[in-house]
C-alpha positions as CSV (number, residue, x, y, z in Angstrom):
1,X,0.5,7.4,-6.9
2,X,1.2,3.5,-6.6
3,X,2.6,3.9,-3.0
4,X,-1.0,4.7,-1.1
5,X,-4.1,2.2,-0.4
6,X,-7.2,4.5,-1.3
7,X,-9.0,2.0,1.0
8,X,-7.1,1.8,4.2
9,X,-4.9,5.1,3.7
10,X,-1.8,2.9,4.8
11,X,1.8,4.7,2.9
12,X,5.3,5.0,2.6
13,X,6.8,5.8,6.4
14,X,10.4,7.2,6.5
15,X,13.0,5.8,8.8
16,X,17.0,4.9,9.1
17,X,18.9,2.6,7.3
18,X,21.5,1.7,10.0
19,X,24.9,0.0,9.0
20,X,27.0,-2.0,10.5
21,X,29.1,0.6,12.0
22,X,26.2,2.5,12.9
23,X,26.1,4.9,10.3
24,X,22.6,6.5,9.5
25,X,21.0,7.1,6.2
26,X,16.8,8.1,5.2
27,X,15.3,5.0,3.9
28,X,11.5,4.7,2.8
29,X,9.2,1.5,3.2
30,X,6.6,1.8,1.0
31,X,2.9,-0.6,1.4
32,X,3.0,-3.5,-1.1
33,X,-0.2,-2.0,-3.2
34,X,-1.8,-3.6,-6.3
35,X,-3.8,-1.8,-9.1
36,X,-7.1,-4.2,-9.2
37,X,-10.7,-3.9,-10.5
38,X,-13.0,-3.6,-7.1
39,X,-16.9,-2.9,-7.0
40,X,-17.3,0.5,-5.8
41,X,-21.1,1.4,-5.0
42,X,-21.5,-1.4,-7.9
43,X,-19.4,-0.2,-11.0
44,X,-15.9,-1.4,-11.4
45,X,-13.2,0.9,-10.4
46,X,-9.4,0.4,-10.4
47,X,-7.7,1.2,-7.2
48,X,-4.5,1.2,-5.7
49,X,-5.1,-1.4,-2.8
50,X,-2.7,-3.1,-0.6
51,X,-2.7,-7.2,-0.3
52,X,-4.0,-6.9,3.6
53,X,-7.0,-5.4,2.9
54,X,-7.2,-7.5,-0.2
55,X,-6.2,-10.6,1.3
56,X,-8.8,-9.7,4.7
57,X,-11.6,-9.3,2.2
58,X,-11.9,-5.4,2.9
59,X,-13.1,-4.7,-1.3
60,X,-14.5,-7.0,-3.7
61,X,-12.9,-7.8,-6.5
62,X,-14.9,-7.4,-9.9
């Protein structure tokens, strides 16, 4: 489950991969998560976090 932040809920949306002649296929993008060590009511946890809300300071790292 390495395609879901557990702290902002932000996963893989669905779309078209559109070629050159036009020609639609389903494509995924999927968040660019991380499995870290956060503080989590002050025990260490690993979660699945994205690098926003790791990089806008939205968990602490242990």
């Amino acid at each position: 489950m390495g395609k879901f932040c557990e702290v902002c809920h932000k996963g893989v949306v669905s779309g078209n991969s559109v070629s050159h002649s036009n020609h639609k296929t389903r494509r995924t993008w999927a968040p660019n998560t991380q499995r870290v060590r956060v503080n989590v009511n002050g025990t260490p946890t690993r979660m699945y976090v994205c690098t926003r809300c790791l990089r806008s300071g939205k968990v602490e790292r242990v």
